[in-house]
C-alpha positions in Angstrom: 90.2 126.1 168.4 93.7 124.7 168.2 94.2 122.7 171.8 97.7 124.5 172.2 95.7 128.2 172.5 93.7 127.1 175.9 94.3 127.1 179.3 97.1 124.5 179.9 95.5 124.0 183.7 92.2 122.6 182.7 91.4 119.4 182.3 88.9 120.3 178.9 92.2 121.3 177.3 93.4 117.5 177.7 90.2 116.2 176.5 90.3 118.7 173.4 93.8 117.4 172.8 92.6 113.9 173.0 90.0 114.5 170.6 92.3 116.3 168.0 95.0 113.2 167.8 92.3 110.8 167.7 90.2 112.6 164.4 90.5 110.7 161.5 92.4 112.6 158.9 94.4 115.0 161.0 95.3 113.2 164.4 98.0 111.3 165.3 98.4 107.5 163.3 99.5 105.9 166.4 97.0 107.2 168.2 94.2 106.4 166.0 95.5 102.4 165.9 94.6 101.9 169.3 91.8 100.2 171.6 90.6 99.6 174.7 92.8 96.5 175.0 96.1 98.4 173.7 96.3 100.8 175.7 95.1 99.0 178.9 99.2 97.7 179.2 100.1 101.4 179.3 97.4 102.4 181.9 98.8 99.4 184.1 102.6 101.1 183.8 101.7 104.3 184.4 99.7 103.0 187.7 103.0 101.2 188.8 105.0 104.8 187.7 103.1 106.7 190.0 104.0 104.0 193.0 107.3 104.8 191.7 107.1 108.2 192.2 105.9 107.8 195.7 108.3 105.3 197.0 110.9 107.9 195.9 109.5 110.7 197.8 110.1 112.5 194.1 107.4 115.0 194.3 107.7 117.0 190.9 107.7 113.3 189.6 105.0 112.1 191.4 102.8 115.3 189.3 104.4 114.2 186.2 103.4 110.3 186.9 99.8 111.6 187.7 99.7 113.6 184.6 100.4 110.1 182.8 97.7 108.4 185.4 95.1 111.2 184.0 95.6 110.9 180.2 95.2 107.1 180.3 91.8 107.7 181.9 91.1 111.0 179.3 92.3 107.7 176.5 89.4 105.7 177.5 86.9 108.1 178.0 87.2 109.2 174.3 87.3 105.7 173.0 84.2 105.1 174.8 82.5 108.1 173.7 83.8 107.2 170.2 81.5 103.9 170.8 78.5 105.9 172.0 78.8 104.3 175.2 80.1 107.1 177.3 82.1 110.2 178.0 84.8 112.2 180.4 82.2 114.0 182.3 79.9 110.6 182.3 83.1 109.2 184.4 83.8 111.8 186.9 80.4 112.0 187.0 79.8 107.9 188.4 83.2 108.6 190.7 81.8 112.0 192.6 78.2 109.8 192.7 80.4 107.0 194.4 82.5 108.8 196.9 79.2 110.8 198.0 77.0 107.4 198.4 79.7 105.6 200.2 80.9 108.6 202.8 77.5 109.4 204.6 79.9 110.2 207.5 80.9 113.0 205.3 78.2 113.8 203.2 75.3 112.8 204.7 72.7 114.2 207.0 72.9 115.1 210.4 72.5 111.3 212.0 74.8 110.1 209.3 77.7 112.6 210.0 77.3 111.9 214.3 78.1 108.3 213.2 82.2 107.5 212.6 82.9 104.7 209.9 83.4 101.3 211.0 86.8 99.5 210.0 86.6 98.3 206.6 83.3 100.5 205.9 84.8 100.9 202.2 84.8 96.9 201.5 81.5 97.3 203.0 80.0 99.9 201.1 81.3 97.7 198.1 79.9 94.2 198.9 76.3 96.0 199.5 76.3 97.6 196.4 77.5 94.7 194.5 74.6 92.7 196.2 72.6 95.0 194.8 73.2 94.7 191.4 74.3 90.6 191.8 74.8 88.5 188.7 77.6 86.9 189.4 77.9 83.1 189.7 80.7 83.2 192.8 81.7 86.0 195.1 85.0 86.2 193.3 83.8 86.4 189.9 84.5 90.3 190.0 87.8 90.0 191.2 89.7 91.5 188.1 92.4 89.0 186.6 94.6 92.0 185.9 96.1 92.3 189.4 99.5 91.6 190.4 99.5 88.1 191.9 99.7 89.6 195.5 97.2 92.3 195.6 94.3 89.5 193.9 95.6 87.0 196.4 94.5 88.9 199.0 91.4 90.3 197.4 90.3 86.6 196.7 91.0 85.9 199.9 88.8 88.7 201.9 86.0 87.6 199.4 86.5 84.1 200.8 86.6 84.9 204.5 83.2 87.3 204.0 81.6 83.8 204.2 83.7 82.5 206.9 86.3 80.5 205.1 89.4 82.2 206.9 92.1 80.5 209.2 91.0 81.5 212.8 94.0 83.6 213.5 97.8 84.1 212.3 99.2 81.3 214.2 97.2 79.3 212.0 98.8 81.1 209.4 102.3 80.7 210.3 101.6 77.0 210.6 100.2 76.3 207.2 103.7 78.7 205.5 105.7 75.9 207.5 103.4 73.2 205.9 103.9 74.7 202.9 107.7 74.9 202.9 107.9 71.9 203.9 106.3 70.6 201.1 108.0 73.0 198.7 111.6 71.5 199.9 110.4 68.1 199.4 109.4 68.9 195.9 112.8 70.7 195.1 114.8 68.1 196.9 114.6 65.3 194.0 117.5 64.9 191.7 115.4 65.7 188.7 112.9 68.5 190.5 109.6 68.3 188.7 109.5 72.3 187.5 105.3 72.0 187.4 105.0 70.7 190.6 107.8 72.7 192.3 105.9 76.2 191.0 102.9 74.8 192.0 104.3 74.5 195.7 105.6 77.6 195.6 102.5 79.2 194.8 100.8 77.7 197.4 103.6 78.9 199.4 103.3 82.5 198.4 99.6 82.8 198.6 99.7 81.6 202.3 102.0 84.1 203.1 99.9 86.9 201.2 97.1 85.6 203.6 99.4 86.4 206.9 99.8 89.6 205.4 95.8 89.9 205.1 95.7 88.9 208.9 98.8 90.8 209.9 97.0 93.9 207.8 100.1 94.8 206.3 99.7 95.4 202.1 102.0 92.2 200.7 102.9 93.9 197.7 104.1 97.4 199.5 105.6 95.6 202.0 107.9 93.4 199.2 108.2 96.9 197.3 110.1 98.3 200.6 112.0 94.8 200.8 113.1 95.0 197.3 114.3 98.9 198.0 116.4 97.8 200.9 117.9 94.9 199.4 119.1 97.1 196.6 120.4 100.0 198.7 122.1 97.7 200.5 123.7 95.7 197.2 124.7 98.9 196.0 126.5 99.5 199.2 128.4 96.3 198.7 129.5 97.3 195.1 130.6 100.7 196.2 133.3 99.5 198.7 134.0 96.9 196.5 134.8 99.2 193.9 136.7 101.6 196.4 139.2 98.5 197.2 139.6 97.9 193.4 137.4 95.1 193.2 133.8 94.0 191.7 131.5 92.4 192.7 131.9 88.8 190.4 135.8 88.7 191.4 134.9 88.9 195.2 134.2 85.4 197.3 130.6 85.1 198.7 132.1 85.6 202.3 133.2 89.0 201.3 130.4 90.7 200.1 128.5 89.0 202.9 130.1 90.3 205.7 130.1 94.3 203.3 126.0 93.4 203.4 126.2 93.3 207.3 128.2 96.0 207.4 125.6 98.1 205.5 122.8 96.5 207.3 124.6 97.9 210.9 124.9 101.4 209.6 121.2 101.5 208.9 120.4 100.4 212.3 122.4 103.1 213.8 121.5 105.5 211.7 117.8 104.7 211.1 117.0 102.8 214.3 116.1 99.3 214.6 115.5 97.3 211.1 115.5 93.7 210.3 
């Protein structure tokens, strides 16, 4: 049956259309080119798309963005069946399996629901499970390379402290980021900065601050997406008065648009309450 004459609402419709563009003969070329490791770019976009689509309070887009989300999983699960490995229903299948096993609160018996979750009873559930099935050489080894810097710095580092390898508390922190900028001016402060060893400070220098976050509990990368929203709100405010008093941004002296940038940082604090 042609995919366009079912039931636009169900999700075997997708997986029908999935199937016709990748058959050999009749599907789509592009579609039939690609692999596992092609299309994992795309499913990485469409992940950040949806983020998007929150931060934007855009609700229409946020069910277009999950729409996207879906097919790239639909993608996989008919390569994999292609394989012989395994199918749609074998992977909602292995995710209802997980959300039951790791909610006894919820899904459990009578004892099991009296009892509340712990803090951190996901990460929990997790490292149990991953005991369970240990081959791993290191407790990081399933850590997946794929993350944005932040999010896997963090991750690495809650692996880490599992064992006990953590700073004892933020102050400790907050120390080591003025180590580390310290160490990161000296680098840059040559004539002739060595590039190599001035990234590799500034990693260093970024992955301690990713650990305050961790002991703050505040998500580093959400936290820089709201940073990198206000800083651009705020930019934009600057280029909009500039442009009201005939100017631009490149013609206008540094002193300028600094004190437009305060301006528009004062209006959201009266407008919005307190902000840094």
């Amino acid at each position: 049956m042609d995919p366009a004459d079912l039931d636009p609402r169900s999700i075997d419709t997708l997986n029908a259309i999935m199937r016709a563009l990748r058959t050999p003969g009749t599907g789509c070329p592009w579609d039939l080119e690609q692999c596992f490791e092609t299309i994992a770019p795309y499913t990485i976009e469409e992940a950040y798309e949806v983020a998007d689509a929150i931060a934007t309070g855009s609700r229409s887009q946020l069910c277009g963005e999950l729409g996207d989300l879906l097919l790239q999983v639909v993608y996989h699960a008919r390569m994999a069946e292609e394989e012989g490995a395994f199918g749609f229903d074998d992977v909602v299948e292995a995710i209802s399996t997980k959300m039951i096993r790791r909610h006894p609160h919820v899904f459990g018996d009578e004892a099991a629901r009296a009892n509340p979750p712990a803090k951190g009873f996901w990460e929990a559930a997790k490292a149990r499970e991953r005991a369970e099935t240990a081959t791993a050489e290191s407790l990081l080894d399933d850590v997946p390379l794929a993350l944005p810097a932040l999010v896997r710095a963090v991750k690495l580092q809650k692996r880490a402290a599992r064992v006990g390898f953590d700073w004892p508390g933020t102050v400790d922190v907050v120390d080591k980021i003025a180590e580390e900028a310290r160490e990161l001016a000296a680098a840059a402060r040559t004539g002739a900065p060595d590039k190599d060893h001035v990234r590799e400070e500034l990693g260093d220098l970024l992955f301690t601050v990713a650990n305050l976050a961790r002991h703050l509990d505040v998500e580093p990368e959400t936290a820089l997406r709201e940073t990198n929203a206000k800083f651009e709100r705020r930019f934009r405010s600057i280029e909009r008065e500039l442009a009201r008093r005939g100017q631009r941004p490149e013609t206008s002296s540094l002193e300028e648009m600094d004190a437009l940038w305060n301006a528009a940082k004062a209006a959201e604090r009266k407008s919005d309450g307190p902000k840094s």
